[in-house]
C-alpha positions in Angstrom: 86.9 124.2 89.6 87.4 120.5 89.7 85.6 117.8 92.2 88.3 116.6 94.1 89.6 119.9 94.7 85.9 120.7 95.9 86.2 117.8 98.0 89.6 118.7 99.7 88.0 122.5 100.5 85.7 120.7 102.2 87.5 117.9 103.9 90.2 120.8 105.4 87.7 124.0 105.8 89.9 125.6 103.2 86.9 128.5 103.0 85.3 131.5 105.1 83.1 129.3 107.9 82.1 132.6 109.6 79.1 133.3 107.1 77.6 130.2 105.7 74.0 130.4 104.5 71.9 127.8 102.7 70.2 128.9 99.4 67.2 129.7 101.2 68.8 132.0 103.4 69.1 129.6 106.9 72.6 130.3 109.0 74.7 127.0 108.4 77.4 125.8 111.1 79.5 123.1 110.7 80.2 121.1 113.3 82.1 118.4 112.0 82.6 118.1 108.1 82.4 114.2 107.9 85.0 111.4 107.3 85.8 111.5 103.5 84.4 108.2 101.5 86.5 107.0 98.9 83.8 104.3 98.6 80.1 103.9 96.8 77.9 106.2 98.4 77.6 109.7 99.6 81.3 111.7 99.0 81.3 112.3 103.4 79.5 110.7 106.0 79.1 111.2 109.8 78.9 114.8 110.0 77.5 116.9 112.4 75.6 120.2 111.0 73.4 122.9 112.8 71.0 124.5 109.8 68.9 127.4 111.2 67.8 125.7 114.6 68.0 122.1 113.6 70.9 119.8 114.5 71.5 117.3 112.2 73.8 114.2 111.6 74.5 112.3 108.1 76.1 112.6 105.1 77.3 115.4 102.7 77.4 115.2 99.0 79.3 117.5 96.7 79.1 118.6 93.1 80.5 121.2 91.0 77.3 122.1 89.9 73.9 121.7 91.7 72.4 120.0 88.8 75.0 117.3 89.2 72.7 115.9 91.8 70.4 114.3 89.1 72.5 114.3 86.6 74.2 111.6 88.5 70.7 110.0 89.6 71.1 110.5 93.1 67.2 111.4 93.7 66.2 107.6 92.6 69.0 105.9 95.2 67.9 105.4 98.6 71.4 105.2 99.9 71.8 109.0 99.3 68.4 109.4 102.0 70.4 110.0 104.6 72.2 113.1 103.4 71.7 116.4 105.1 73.7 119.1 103.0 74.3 119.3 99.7 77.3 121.3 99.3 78.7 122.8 95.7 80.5 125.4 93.5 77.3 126.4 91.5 73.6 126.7 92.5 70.7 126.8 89.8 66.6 127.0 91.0 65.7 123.6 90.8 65.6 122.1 94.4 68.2 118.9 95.8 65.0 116.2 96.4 65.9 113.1 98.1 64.1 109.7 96.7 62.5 109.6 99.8 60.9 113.1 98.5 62.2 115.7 101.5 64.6 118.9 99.7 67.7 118.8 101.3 69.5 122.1 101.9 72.3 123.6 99.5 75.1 125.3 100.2 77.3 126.9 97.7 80.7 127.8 98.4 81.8 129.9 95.1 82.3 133.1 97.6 83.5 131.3 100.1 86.8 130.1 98.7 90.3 132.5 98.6 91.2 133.3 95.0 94.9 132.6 95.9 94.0 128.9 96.8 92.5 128.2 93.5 95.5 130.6 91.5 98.1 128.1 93.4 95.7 125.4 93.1 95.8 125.8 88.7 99.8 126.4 89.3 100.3 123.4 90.5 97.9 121.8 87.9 100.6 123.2 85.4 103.6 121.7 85.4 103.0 118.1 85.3 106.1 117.9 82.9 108.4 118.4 86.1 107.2 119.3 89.6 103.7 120.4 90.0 104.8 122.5 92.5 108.2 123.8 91.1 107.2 127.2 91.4 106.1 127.7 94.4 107.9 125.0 97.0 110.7 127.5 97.6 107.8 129.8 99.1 107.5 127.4 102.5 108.8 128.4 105.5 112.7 127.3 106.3 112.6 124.4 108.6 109.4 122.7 106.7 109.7 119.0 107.6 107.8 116.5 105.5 109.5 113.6 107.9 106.1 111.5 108.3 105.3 111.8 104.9 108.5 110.3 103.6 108.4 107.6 105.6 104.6 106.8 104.2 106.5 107.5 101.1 109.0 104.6 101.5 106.2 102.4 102.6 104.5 102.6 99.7 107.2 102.4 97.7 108.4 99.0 99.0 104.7 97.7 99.2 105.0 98.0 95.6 107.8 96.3 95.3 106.5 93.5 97.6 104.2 92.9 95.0 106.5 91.7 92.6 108.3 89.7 95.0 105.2 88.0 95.8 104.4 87.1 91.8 108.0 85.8 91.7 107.6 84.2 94.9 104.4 82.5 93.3 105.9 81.4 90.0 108.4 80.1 92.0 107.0 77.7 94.6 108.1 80.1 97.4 111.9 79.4 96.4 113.5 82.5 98.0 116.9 81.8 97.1 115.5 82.0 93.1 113.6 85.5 93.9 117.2 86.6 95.6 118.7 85.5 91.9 116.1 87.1 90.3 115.6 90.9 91.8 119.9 91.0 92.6 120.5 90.3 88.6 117.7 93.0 87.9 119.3 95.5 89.8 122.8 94.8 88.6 121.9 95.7 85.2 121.1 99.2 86.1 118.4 101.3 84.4 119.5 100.4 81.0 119.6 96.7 81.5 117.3 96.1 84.5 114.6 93.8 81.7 117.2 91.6 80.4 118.6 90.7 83.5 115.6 90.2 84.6 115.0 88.0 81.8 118.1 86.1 82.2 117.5 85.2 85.9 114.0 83.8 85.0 115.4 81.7 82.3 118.0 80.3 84.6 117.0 77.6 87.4 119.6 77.8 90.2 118.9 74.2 90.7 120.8 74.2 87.5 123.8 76.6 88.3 123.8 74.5 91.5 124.5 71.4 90.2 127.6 73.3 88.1 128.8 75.1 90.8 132.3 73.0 91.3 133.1 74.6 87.8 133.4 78.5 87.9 133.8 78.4 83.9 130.5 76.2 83.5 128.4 78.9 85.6 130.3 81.6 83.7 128.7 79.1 80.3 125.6 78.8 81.8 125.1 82.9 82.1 126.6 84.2 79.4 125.3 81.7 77.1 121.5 82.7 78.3 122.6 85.8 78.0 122.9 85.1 74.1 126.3 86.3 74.3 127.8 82.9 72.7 126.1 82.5 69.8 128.8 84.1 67.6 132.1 82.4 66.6 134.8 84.5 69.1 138.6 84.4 68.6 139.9 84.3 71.9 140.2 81.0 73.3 138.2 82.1 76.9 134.8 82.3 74.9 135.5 79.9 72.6 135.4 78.0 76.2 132.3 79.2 77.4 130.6 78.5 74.1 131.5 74.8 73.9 130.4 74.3 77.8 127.2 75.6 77.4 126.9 74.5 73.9 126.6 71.0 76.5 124.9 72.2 79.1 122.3 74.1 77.1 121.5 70.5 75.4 121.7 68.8 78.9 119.2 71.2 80.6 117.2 71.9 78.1 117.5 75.6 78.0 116.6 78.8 75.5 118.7 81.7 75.3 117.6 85.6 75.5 118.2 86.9 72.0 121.6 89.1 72.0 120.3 92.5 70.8 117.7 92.6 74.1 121.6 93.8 75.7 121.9 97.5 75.5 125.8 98.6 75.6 125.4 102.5 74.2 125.4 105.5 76.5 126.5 102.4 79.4 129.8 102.6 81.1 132.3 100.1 80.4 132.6 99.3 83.8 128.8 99.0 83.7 129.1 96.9 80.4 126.4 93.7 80.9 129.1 91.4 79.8 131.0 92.4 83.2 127.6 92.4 85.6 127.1 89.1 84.0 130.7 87.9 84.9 130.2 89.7 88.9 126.7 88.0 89.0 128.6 84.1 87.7 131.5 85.1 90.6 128.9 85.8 93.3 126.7 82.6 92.7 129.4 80.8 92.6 130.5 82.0 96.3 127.4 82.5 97.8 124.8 79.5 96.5 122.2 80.0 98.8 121.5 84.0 98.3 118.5 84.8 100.6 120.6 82.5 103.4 123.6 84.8 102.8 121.7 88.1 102.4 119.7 87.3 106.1 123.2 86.4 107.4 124.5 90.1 106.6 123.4 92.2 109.1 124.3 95.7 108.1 125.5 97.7 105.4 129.2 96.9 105.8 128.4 93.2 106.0 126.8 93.7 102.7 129.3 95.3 100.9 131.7 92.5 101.9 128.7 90.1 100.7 129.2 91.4 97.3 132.4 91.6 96.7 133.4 89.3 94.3 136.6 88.6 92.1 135.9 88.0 88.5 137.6 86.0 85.7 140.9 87.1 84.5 139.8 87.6 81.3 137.9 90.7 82.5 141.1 92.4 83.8 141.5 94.2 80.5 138.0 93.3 78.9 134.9 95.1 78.8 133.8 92.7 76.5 134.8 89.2 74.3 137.7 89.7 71.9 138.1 93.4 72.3 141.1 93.6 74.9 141.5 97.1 76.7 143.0 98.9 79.3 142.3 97.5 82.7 138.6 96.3 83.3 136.4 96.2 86.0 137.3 93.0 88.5 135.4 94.2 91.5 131.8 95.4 92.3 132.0 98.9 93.4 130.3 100.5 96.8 128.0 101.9 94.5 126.3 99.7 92.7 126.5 97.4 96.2 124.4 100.1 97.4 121.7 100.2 94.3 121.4 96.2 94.5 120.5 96.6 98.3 118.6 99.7 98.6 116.5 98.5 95.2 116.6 94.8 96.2 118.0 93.4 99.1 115.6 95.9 101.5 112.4 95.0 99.2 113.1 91.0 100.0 114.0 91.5 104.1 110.9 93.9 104.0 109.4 91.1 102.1 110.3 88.1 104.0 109.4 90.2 107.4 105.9 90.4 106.5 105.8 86.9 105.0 106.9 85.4 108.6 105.2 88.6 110.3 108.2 89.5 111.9 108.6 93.2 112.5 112.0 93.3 113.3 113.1 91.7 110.2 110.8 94.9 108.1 112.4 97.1 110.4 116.2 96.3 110.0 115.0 96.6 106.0 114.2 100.2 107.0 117.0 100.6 108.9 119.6 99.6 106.2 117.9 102.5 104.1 118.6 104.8 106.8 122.3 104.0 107.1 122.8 103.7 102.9 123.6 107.0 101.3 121.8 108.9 99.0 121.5 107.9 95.4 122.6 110.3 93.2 120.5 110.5 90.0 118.5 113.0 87.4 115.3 113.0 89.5 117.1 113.3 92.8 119.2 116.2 91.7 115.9 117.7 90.1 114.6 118.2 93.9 118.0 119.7 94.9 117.5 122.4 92.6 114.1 123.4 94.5 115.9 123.5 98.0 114.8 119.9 99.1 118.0 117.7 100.3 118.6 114.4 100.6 120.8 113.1 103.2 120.3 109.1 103.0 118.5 106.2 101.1 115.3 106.7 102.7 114.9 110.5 101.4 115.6 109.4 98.2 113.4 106.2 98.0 110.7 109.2 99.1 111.3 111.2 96.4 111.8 108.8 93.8 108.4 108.0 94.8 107.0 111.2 95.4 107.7 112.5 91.6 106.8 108.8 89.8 103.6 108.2 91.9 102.2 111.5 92.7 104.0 114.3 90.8 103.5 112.6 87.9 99.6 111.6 88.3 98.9 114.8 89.3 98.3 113.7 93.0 98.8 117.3 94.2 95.6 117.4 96.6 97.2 113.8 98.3 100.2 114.9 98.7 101.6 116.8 101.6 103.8 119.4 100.0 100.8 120.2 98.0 98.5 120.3 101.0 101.0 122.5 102.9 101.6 125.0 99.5 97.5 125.5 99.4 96.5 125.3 103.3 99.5 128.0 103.3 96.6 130.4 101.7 94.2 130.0 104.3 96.3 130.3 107.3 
C-alpha cells in the first residue's frame, strides 16, 4: 500500500462506507471527505464527519501506518489541532494525541478496500516501460470518452511549451519575429535534428539575415555557414560560393559557427537531410522576413501550407547534400512536415502571443488549427492504436503524446483519468 493511493481511496470513497467504526468501536459516517491539500498542512481539510453522536468539521490526515503520525511529528505542530479523523492502512495501540493533548479518533481502512482495486492498482504500477495500463485499458466499456481530459491534456502540453517561448521571448527583448525563427527552425529539423537547429537559429540574428536579404545566396552563406557546413574545401562551384560569402559575412558580423558533427545525417531521410531543411529554412526567410507578421496573417491550415511553401536553390534539385549529385532532390516542403512545424510550433506561439495580449480568440484559433491538422503518425501514437485508442486529428495526438511523456511515464496513474476510470471500475 502506498500514500497517495491511500489518499485517492479516500478522496473518491473507493471502499465499503456502510460499516465504518473507529478503533474504539464508535459508528463513523462520512459526510463529506474534505477538499484534497496538495499544500503544507493536513492531507484534507473541510470535512464533515458524524463519530458516534458528535458532528464534527476539520481536517483529515492519512498515513499508511498509525505510527506515521509521530513519526512525522504531527503531535508537536499546532496546525494539525484542527484535525478530526485520522484515517490509515495500519493501526497499532498507541493513541493519535493532538499537541493541544485531545486523542483524535482512528479509522483504519485495511478491510474496507476491494482486493481487485489494489490487484489493478499494482498492474498498473507494472509496466512503466510502456503503458501503465496496457493490460487492462481494453477492459473499458465501448464508447469510453476521455474528451475533457484530452483537452486538459493539450493545455498542458502547450503551457509547457509557452514556457519556452517565454525564455526565448526574454533573451530576446520580446522580438517575436526571432522566437518565430527560432521554434520554426527547431521543428524543421525533426526529432533527430531539433538541438542544432535550434542552435543555429540562436546563433543567427535576423537583424543580420535582414540586412542580406536582397541576396538569396548570402542568406543561403549566412545558414549554412553557421551551420558549420562550410568549413571544408567543396568541389562544386555552388559551395565554394557560399563559403567565400560567408567567409565575409562571418568576419563582418562577427559570428561563430556550430561545430559540423552536432548535424546528424544517419537513420534521416534524404529528403529530411539538414543540408535541405537548412536550404527550405534560407528560401522561406528570404520570402517571408517578418515570420510572426506572416504566421498571424495565415489564418487556417490551408493558408499555412501555402505559407510554407518555398522553392529552393537549384542546386538541390539533384542534391541531398554538397558535392554528392543524385537523383532528384527535395525542392519543396511537404504537407507533412508543414503540419509538424505548425502543430509543434506555429500553435505554441498564437497560443502564446494570445495570452501575451490576453486575447482569447487568438488561443482559441491555436486550438482550432489542431483540431483541423491531422493526426501525426509516430512510434508512440501507433503504440496507443494497438490498445484500441484512435486518433482522428492533431489534438488527440498532442493528448497522447502527452499523456505517455508526462504521466505514463512518471507513473501518474492515480492523476490520470484512464487510470481513475480502470480502478473506480472495481468499485462500481
Amino acid at each position: 500500500m502506498r500514500e497517495d493511493l491511500l489518499h485517492y481511496i479516500w478522496r473518491y470513497s473507493l471502499y465499503d462506507t456502510g460499516s465504518l467504526y473507529t478503533t474504539t468501536g464508535e459508528a463513523v459516517q462520512i459526510i463529506r471527505s474534505g477538499q484534497h491539500n496538495t499544500d503544507a498542512g493536513a492531507d484534507f481539510t473541510n470535512a464533515r464527519i458524524r463519530i458516534g453522536e458528535a458532528l464534527l468539521a476539520g481536517n483529515v490526515e492519512i498515513h499508511i501506518h498509525q505510527r506515521d503520525w509521530y513519526t512525522h511529528g504531527h503531535e508537536r505542530d499546532a496546525a494539525y489541532n484542527n484535525v478530526i479523523l485520522h484515517v490509515v492502512y495500519d493501526t497499532d495501540t498507541k493513541p493519535t494525541l493532538l499537541q493541544n493533548g485531545q486523542q483524535v479518533a482512528v479509522l483504519s481502512l485495511k478491510d474496507h478496500i476491494s482486493p481487485t482495486l489494489l490487484q489493478r492498482y499494482e498492474l498498473l504500477k507494472g509496466g512503466l516501460d510502456k503503458v501503465p495500463c496496457a493490460g487492462l485499458i481494453r477492459s473499458l466499456p465501448a464508447g469510453t470518452s476521455f474528451t475533457a481530459f484530452f483537452e486538459r491534456l493539450v493545455i498542458e502540453r502547450l503551457q509547457a511549451k509557452v514556457a519556452v517561448i517565454e525564455a526565448m521571448l526574454h533573451k530576446s527583448h520580446n522580438d517575436w519575429d526571432q522566437v518565430a525563427f527560432q521554434m520554426i527552425a527547431m521543428y524543421y529539423g525533426g526529432t533527430v535534428n531539433k538541438q542544432p537547429f535550434q542552435r543555429l537559429a540562436a546563433s543567427l540574428p535576423l537583424t543580420v539575415i535582414h540586412k542580406h536579404r536582397a541576396s538569396p545566396v548570402q542568406v543561403e552563406a549566412l545558414l549554412f555557414g553557421q551551420a558549420g557546413m562550410l568549413e571544408a574545401d567543396h568541389d562544386e562551384e555552388y559551395p565554394r560560393s557560399l563559403k567565400r560569402e560567408y567567409t565575409y559575412l562571418r568576419k563582418l558580423h562577427g559570428l561563430q559557427p556550430l561545430a559540423l558533427h552536432e548535424w546528424k545525417f544517419f537513420r534521416v531521410r534524404p529528403a529530411g537531410f539538414p543540408t535541405v531543411k537548412i536550404a527550405q529554412l534560407a528560401a522561406l526567410l528570404v520570402r517571408e522576413p517578418h515570420l510572426f507578421s506572416g504566421i498571424l496573417a495565415s489564418g487556417d491550415m490551408r493558408a499555412l501550407h501555402h505559407f510554407f511553401e518555398v522553392e529552393i536553390h537549384p542546386y538541390w534539385h539533384d542534391h541531398y547534400q554538397f558535392d554528392k549529385p543524385t537523383g532528384r532532390g527535395s525542392a519543396r516542403i511537404g504537407h507533412m512536415l508543414t503540419d509538424i512545424v505548425v502543430i509543434n510550433a506555429v500553435v505554441p506561439l498564437l497560443f502564446s502571443y494570445g495570452r501575451y495580449k490576453d486575447d482569447e480568440k487568438i488561443c482559441q484559433r491555436a486550438l482550432d488549427m489542431l483540431a483541423e491538422a491531422g493526426a501525426e503518425d509516430n512510434a508512440i501514437i501507433r503504440m496507443w492504436e494497438e490498445l484500441g485508442i484512435q486518433a482522428r486529428t492533431a489534438n488527440d495526438t498532442q493528448a497522447l503524446l502527452q499523456l505517455r511523456n508526462e504521466y505514463c511515464l512518471n507513473g501518474r496513474c492515480l492523476q490520470c483519468q484512464i487510470g481513475h476510470q480502470l480502478l473506480n471500475a472495481t468499485h462500481d
